[in-house]
C-alpha positions in Angstrom: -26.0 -63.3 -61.0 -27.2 -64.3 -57.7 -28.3 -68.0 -57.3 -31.3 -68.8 -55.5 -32.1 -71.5 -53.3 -29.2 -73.6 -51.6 -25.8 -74.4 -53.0 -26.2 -78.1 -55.2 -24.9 -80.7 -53.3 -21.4 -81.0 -52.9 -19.6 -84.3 -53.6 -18.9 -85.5 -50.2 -23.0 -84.7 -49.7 -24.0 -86.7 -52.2 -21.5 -89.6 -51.2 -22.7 -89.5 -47.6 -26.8 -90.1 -49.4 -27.8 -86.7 -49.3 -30.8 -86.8 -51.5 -33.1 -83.1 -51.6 -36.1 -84.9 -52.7 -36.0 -87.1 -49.9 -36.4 -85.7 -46.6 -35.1 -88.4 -44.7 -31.4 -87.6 -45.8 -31.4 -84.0 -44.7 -30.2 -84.8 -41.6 -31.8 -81.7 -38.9 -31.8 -78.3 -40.7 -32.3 -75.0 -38.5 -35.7 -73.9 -38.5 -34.2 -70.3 -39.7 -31.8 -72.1 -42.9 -33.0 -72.4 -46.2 -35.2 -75.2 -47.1 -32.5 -78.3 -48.3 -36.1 -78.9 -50.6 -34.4 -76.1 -52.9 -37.8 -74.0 -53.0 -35.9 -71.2 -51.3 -38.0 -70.8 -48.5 -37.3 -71.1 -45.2 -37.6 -74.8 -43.8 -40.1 -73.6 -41.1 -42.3 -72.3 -43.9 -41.6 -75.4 -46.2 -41.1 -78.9 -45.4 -40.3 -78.1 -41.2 -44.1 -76.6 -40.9 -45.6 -78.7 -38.0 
């Protein structure tokens, strides 16, 4: 079965305050990496669209 969407959060992640309903804690995703929103789009198409 193929998962969709980015991995979950790995421990060290969610130690360091990574939080994917919270934009603020992403950090700077590539405009070409999936969306750390989880809605498996692309994060130019998702929350980076200016």
């Amino acid at each position: 079965a193929e998962q969709k969407g980015p991995p979950p959060p790995t421990p060290e992640a969610i130690e360091a305050g990574f939080d994917e309903t919270d934009p603020t804690t992403w950090g700077n995703p590539g405009r070409n990496d999936s969306c750390p929103c989880g809605s498996g789009k692309k994060f130019k198409h998702c929350h980076g669209a200016l």
